[in-house]
C-alpha positions as CSV (number, residue, x, y, z in Angstrom):
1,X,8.6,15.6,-14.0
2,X,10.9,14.9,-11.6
3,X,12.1,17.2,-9.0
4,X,16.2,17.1,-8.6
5,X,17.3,17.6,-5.2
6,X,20.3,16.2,-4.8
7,X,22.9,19.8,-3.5
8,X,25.5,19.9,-5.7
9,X,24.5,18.7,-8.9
10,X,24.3,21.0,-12.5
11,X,20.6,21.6,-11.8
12,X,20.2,21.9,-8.4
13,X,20.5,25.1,-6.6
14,X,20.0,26.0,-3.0
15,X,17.4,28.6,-2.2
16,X,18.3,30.7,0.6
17,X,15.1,32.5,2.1
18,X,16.3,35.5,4.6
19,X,13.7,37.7,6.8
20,X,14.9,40.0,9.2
21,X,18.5,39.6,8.6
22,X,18.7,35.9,9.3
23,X,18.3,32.6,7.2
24,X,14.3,31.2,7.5
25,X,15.3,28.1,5.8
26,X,17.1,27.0,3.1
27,X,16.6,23.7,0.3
28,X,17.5,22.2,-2.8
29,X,15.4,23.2,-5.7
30,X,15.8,21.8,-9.4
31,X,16.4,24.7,-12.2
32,X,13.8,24.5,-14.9
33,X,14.4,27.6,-16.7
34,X,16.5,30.6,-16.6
35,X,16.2,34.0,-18.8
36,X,18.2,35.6,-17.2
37,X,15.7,37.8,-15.5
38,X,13.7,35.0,-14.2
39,X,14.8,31.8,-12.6
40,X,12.3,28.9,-12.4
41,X,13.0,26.2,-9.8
42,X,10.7,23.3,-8.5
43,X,11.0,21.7,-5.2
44,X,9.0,19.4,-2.3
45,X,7.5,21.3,0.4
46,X,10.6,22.2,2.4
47,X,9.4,22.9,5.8
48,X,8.6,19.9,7.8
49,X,4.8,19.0,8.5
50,X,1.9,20.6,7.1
51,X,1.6,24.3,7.9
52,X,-2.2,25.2,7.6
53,X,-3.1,29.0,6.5
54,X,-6.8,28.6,6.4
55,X,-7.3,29.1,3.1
56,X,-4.8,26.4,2.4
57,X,-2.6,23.7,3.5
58,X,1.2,23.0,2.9
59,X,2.0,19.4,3.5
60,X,4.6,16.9,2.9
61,X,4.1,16.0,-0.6
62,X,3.2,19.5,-2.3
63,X,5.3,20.1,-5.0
64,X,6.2,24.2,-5.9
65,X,7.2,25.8,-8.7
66,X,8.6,29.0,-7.4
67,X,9.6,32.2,-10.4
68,X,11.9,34.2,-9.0
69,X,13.2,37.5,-10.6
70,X,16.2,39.7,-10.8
71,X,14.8,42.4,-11.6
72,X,11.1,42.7,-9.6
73,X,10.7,42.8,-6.0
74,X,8.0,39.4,-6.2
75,X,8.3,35.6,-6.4
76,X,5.7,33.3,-7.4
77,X,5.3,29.8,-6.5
78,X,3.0,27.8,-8.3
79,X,1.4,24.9,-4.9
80,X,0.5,21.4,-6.4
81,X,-0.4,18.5,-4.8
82,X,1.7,15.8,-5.5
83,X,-0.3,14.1,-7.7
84,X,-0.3,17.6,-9.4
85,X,-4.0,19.3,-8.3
86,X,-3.0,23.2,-8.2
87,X,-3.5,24.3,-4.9
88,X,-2.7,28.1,-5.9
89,X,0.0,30.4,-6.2
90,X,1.8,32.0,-3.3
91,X,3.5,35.3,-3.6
92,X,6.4,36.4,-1.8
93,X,7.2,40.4,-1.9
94,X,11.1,40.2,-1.7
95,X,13.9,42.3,-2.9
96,X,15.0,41.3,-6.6
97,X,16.5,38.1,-6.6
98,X,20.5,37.4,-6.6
99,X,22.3,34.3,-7.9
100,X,25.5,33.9,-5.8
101,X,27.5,30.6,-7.4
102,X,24.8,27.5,-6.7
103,X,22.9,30.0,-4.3
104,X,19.3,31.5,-4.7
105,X,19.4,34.1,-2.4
106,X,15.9,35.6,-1.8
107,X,15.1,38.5,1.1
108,X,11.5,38.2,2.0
109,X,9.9,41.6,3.0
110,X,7.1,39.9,4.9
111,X,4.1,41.6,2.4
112,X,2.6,37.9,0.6
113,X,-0.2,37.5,-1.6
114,X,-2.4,34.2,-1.9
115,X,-4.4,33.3,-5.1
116,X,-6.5,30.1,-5.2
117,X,-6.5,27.9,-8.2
118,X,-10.0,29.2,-9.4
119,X,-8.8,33.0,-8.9
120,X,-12.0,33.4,-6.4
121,X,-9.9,34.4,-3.6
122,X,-7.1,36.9,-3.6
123,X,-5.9,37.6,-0.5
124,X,-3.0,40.4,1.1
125,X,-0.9,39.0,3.6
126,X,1.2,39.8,6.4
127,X,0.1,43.6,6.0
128,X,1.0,43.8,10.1
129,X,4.2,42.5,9.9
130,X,5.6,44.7,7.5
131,X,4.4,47.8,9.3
132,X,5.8,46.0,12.4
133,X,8.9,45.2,10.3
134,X,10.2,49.1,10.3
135,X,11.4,48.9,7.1
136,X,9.8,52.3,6.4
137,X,12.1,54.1,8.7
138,X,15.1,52.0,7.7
139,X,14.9,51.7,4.0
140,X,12.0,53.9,2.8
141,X,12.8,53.3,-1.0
142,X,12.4,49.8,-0.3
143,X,9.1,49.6,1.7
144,X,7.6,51.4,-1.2
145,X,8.9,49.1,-4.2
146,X,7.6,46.0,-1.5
147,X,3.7,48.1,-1.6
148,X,4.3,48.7,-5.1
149,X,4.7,45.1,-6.0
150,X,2.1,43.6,-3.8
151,X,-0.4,46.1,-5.2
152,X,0.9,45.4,-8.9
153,X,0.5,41.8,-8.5
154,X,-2.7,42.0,-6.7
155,X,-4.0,43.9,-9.7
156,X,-2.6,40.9,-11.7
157,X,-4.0,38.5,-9.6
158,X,-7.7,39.7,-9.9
159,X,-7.2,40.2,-14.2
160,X,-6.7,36.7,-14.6
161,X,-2.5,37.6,-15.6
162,X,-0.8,35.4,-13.4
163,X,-0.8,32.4,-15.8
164,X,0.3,34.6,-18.2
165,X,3.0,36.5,-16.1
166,X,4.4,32.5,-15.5
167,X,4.1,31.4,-19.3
């Protein structure tokens, strides 16, 4: 399927990632579905060369499906190669997702989870930066929705449910 990425256009919106205040990055990203509650885009990798994790590599060429949702404080985005092997799923704790105009505006909250394609590994991520982050002094309703959704898709994540979650 072809990925639209041209800004602009009916089915292209521009994700906006924020940490900290500030703009990380931001890219074209081809609507696939929307709910209503959950927006489904797919885009290239968007960040230029590979970025190597460990347990697995972003490169030029990966293809994600990323779900994001208005009303949960997660996103998960599906990592294929692009000749379509599934690399994983990578999941962003954020606040609930907002849809300003042709902008996908998504505030990370540093917490990530990492499942690999077989489900054998289920990793928490980032842990140190969000206690480094001081969002529990600043917003301490929010730092404990971002534990409760890491922990709730953890317990997803080791069920088996995230392919269900994403159906």
């Amino acid at each position: 399927m072809p990925v639209p990425t041209r800004p602009g256009t009916a089915d292209t919106l521009t994700v906006v990632l924020v940490k900290a205040g500030r703009t990380k990055i931001r890219y074209p990203a081809g609507t696939v579905r929307d709910d209503g509650d959950r927006l489904t885009v797919r885009a290239p990798w968007a960040a230029e060369g590979v970025r190597d994790f460990g347990f697995v590599r972003f490169e030029p060429g990966d293809v994600l499906t990323e779900h994001y949702w208005r009303t949960r404080w997660f996103a998960v985005k599906e990592v294929r190669t692009g000749d379509g092997g599934l690399k994983g799923w990578y999941c962003d704790i954020t606040r609930p997702a907002v849809l300003r105009g042709s902008e996908l505006l998504v505030e990370d909250l540093d917490l990530d989870l990492w499942v690999s394609a077989d489900g054998s590994r289920v990793l928490r991520l980032d842990e140190d930066e969000f206690e480094r982050s001081g969002l529990a002094e600043r917003d301490p309703a929010a730092a404990s929705a971002a534990v409760r959704a890491l922990d709730e898709l953890e317990l997803l994540a080791r069920a088996g449910g995230l392919e269900e979650l994403l159906g």
